[in-house]
N, C-alpha and C positions, 0 to 999 in steps of 0.2 A: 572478787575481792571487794568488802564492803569497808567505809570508812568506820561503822561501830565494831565490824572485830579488829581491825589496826588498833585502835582503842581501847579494845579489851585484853587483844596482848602484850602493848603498851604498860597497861596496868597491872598486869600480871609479875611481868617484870619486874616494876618498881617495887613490887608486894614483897616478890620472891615466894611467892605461894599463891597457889589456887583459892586457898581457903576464906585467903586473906582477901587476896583478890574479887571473890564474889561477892563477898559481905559489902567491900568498897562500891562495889556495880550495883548493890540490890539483886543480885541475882543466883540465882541453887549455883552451885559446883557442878551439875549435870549439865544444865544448861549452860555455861560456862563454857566446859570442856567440848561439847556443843558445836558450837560457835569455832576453835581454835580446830579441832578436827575437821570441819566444814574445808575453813582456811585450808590446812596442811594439803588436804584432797586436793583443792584446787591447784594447790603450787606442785603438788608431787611432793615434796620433802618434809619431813618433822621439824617443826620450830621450835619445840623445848626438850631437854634434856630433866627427867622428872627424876629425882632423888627424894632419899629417904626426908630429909629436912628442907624441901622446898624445890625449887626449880630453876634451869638458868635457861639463856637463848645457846639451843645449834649455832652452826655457822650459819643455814641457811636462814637463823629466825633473827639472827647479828644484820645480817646483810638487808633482810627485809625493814627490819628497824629505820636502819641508815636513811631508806628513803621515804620511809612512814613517819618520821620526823617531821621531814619538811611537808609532807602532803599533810600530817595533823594542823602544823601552824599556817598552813594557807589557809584551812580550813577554818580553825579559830579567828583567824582574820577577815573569811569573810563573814563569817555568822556575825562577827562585832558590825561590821560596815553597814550587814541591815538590818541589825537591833538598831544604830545608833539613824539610822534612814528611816523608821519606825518613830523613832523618839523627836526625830526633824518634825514630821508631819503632822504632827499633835504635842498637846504636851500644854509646859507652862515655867517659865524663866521669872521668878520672884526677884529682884535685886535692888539694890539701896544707893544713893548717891548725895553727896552732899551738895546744898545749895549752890555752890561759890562754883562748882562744877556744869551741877545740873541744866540751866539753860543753854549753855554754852554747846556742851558736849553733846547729848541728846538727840536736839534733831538732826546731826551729821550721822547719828546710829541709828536710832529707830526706825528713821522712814527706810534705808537700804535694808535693815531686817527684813521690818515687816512684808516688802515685795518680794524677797528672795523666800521667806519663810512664814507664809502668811496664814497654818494653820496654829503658830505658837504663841497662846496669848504672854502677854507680860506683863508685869506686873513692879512698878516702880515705887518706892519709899524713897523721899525726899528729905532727909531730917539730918540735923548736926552727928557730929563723929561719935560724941557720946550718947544719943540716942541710937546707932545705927550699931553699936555692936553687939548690945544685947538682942538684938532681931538676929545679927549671925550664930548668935551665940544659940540663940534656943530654936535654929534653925527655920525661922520663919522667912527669912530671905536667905537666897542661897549663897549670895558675897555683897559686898560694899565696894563702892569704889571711890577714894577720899583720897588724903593727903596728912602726913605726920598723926603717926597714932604711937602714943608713948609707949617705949619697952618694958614699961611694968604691967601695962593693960594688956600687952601682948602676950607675954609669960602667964597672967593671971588668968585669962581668957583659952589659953591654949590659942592663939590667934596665926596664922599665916600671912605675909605679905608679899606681895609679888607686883614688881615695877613696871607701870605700863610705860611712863614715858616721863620725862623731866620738862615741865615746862616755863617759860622764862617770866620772872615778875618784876613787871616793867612801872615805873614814873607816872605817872599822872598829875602836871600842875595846869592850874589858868595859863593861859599867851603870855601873858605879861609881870608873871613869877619870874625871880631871878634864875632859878633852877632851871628856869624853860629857857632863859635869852643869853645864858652865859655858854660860853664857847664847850670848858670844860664837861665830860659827863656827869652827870651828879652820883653822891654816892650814897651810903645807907648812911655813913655819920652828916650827912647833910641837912638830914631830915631832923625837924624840930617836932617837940612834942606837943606846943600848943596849934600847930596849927597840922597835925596830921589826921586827916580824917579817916577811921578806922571803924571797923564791924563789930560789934555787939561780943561782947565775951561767951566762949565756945564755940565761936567758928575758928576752926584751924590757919587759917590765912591770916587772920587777925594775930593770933598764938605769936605764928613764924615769923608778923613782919614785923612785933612789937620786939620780938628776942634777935633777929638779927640788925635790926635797928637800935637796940639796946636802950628801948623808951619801957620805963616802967608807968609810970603815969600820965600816959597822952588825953589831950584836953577831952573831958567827960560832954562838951556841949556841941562835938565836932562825930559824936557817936550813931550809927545807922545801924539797919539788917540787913542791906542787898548793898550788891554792889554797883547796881546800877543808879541806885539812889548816892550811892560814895560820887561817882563818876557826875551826879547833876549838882550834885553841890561842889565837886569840883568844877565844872562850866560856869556856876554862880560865883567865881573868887574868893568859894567858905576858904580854903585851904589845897594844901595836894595828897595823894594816896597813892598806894602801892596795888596793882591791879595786874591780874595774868594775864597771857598773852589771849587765850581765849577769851576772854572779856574785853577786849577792846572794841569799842565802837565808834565811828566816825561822828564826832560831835561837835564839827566844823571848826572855824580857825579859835573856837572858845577854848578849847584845850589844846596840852601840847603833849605829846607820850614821847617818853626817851628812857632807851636802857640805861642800865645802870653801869659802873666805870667795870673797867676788868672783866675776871669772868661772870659778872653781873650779880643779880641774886634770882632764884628759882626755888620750884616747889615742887616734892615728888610727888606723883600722881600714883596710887596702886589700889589693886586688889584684894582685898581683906576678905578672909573666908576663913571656918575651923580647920585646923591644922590635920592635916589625913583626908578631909572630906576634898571627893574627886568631883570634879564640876561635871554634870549633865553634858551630852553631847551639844544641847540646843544653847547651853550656856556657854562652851567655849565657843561654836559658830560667832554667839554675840559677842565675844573677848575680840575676837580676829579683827572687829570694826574698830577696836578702840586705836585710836593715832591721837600724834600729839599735837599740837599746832604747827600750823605750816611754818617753814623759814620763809 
C-alpha cells in the first residue's frame, strides 16, 4: 500500500469519477485504474462500486478511507515541517520598523535569531509609518512592525494588523520638575505644551502623545527626531517627555521616570502586513522573539 494510491482513491472519490479524477492527477484513466487494481489486489477486496454515472466507496474502500484520512494528514504535515525546515536554512526575512522601536527592540531579536538561524539573511527598513507601508504594500518587505496606523490607511491599503504587545508610556522630567517631586502621579492633563519636548511630525508616538495629551500646539523650539536626543535635553532641564518603556535609559539622578496616574497611558505595538499574505516560516520563527518590556 503506497501513500500515492491512498491519494488517488482519495481523489477519485471526491470526483465521483474516473474521468474526472484523472484529468485532476494528470494522469490516463488506464493508469489510474492501474494503480486502484494494484491497491484492491493487495487488500483482497474492491474499493469502488462503478456505475453508470460515476462511482462510490464499497464498505471495504469506506473503511479504508477512515484510516487513509488520518495517514494523508500526517503526511501533509510532515512534508510542510520539512518544506518549512528547508526555508529555516536559507532564505531571506525583508521587514520594516519604526524608529521610536528600532533601537530598542532589535538587538533583544536579532542577535538570538541570527545564532539559532544563521543561514537566514535579513534584511531591516528603518523609516516612519508612512514611509513603511507602501514597502508592505508593493511587497518589498514582508511586514512592519509600528504602533497606530489609521483605519482609513488600513481599509485603503487592504492592510492587516496583528498585536504584539502593549507597552507602557511613561514620564520623563529633570530631578527637580514639580512633576518629578510631588507626591501625587502625574497625569496626561498635567503636561503643558510649552514645555513638552516631542518628536518631529510623522513619528507615531509623537501622533498618540499630542492626542492623548490633548496639546494641539506644543512649543515648535522644544521639537527633536530621536528619542534619545528627547531624553538629553530632558537631563539638560529643556522640559519633560513622554517616553516608552523600551527607551528608558539610566541617565543618573538628572532625570526622573514615573508612570502615569491610573491605568497610565501606552502604545500598541503590532505587525502590519497585506491582508491574506501568510508570513514565511523564517518570518514567523522571528515574530516568536518579539516580547514586550519587562514588568
Amino acid at each position: 500500500m503506497e501513500i500515492r494510491q491512498l491519494e488517488l482513491l482519495r481523489t477519485i472519490l471526491e470526483e465521483g469519477s474516473l474521468t474526472a479524477a484523472a484529468k485532476r492527477c494528470h494522469l490516463s484513466q488506464p493508469a489510474l485504474s492501474q494503480q486502484i487494481q494494484a491497491l484492491e489486489a493487495e487488500l483482497g477486496e474492491p474499493l469502488l462500486i462503478r456505475k453508470p454515472r460515476g462511482v462510490e466507496a464499497t464498505a471495504a474502500g469506506s473503511l479504508l478511507m477512515e484510516h487513509a484520512a488520518r495517514i494523508l494528514e500526517e503526511t501533509a504535515r510532515a512534508k510542510d515541517a520539512f518544506t518549512g525546515r528547508r526555508e529555516l536554512q536559507s532564505g531571506k526575512v525583508a521587514f520594516g520598523i519604526i524608529p521610536t522601536i528600532a533601537p530598542y527592540l532589535l538587538p533583544r531579536l536579532l542577535g538570538p535569531f541570527r545564532k539559532r538561524f544563521p543561514g537566514i539573511d535579513l534584511a531591516v527598513s528603518e523609516a516612519r509609518t508612512a514611509d513603511l507601508i507602501p514597502q508592505v504594500v508593493s511587497g518589498a518587505i514582508e511586514f512592519a512592525i509600528l504602533s497606530d496606523v489609521a483605519e482609513a490607511e488600513r481599509k485603503r491599503w487592504s492592510l492587516h494588523l496583528r498585536e504584539l504587545f502593549r507597552e507602557p508610556l511613561l514620564l520623563a522630567a529633570p530631578a527637580d520638575h514639580p512633576l518629578a517631586t510631588r507626591k501625587q502621579s502625574p497625569t496626561a492633563a498635567d503636561l503643558d505644551a510649552s514645555e513638552l519636548i516631542h518628536l518631529q511630525g510623522g513619528h507615531c508616538l509623537s501622533d498618540r502623545t499630542l492626542r492623548v495629551c490633548k496639546i494641539r500646539d506644543p512649543n515648535p523650539g522644544l521639537r527633536c527626531d530621536q528619542l534619545s536626543t528627547a531624553m538629553a535635553m530632558v537631563a539638560a532641564g529643556l522640559g519633560v517627555t513622554v517616553v516608552p518603556k523600551l527607551a528608558v535609559r539610566d541617565l543618573g539622578d538628572s532625570v526622573v521616570i514615573r508612570p502615569f496616574a491610573g491605568e497610565g497611558l501606552y502604545r500598541t505595538v503590532s505587525l502590519m502586513k497585506r491582508r491574506g499574505a501568510k508570513a514565511s516560516p523564517a518570518a514567523e520563527e522571528l515574530l516568536r522573539l518579539f516580547t514586550g518590556p519587562k514588568e
